[in-house]
N, C-alpha and C positions, 0 to 999 in steps of 0.2 A: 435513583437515577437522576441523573442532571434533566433540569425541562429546559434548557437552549437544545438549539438547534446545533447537530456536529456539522462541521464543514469539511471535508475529504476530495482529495486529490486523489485522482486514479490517472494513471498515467501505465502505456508500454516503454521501458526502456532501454535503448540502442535498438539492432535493426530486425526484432520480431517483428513480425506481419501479421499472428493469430491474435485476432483482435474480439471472436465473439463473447469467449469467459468474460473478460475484462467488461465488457459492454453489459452483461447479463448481472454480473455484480452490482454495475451503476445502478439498474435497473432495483433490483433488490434496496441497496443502501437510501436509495432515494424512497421506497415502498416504506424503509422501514423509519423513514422522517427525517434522514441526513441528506443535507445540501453537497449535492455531488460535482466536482470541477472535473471535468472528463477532456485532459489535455491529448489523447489520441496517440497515434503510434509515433516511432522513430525519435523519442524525446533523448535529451541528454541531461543528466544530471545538473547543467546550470540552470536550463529550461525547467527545468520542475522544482529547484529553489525560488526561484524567481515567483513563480507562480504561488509557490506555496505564501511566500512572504506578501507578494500583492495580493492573494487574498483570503490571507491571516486563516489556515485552516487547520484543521485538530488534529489530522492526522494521512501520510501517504501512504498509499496503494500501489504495487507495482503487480503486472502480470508477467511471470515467467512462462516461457513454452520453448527457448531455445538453448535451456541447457547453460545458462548463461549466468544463475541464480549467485554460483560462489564468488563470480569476479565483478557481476553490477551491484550485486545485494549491497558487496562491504564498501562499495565505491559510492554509493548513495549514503550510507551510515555516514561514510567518511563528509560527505558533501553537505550532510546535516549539522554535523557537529561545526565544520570549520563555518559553517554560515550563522552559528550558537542560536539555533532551532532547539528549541526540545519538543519534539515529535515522532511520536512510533510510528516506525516501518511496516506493516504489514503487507506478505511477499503471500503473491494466490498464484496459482497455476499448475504445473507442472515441474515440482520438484522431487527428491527422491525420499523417501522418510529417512533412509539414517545421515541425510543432510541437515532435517530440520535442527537438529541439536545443534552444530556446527553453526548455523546461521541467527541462531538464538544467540550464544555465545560471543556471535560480532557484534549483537545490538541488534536484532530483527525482533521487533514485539509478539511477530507471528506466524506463521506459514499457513495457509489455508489451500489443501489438493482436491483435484479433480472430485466432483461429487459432493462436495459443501451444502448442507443444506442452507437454504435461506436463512433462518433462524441462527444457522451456527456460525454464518458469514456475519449478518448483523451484530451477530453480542460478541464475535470479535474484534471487532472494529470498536464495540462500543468499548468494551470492557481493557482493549489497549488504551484508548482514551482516559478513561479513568483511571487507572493506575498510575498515568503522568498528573494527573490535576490533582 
């Protein structure tokens, strides 16, 4: 395992409002020693380049709960690449399993549903991380 410190953006984005998962993940990622940027709800895809590049992090987190996974997921992919980020995606929330394949397939490092344990939240995050470095 790398001994730096991960830095991760966790961000809600467009206009979900369930913000407790997202918050309880922070929560976690920070327990398990990554520097958590916790930019809050109603973000837009520039907003959370912007961020990521000001401050330089390993990897973005988005929380789905509004159904909304197939049309922000690939428009953030998309908003990584034309900002030539290399950076994994990992999408937590409320998505449906036979999406996750489909959202793999756009570029998603990962999907993480309701009931994650802690442990399997942190070593995805970590283990998308490694795989790009």
């Amino acid at each position: 395992m790398n001994d730096r410190q991960y830095r991760v953006i966790l961000a809600k984005l467009g206009l979900d409002g369930h913000d407790r998962g997202i918050k309880v993940v922070a929560r976690i990622l920070r327990d398990a020693g990554m520097e958590v940027i916790y930019l809050g709800l109603r973000q837009t895809t520039s907003s959370i380049i912007a961020a990521a590049e000001e401050e330089d992090v390993d990897a973005i987190g988005l929380s789905m709960h509004n159904a909304g996974h197939l049309t922000l997921g690939p428009k953030m992919i998309e908003a990584i690449r034309d900002a030539g980020l290399d950076l994994p995606l990992i999408i937590g929330g409320i998505v449906p399993d036979e999406d996750n394949e489909q959202l793999k397939k756009l570029g998603v490092a990962a999907v993480l549903g309701p009931g994650a344990s802690a442990e399997e939240v942190a070593s995805t995050v970590r283990n998308a991380i490694s795989a790009r470095d």
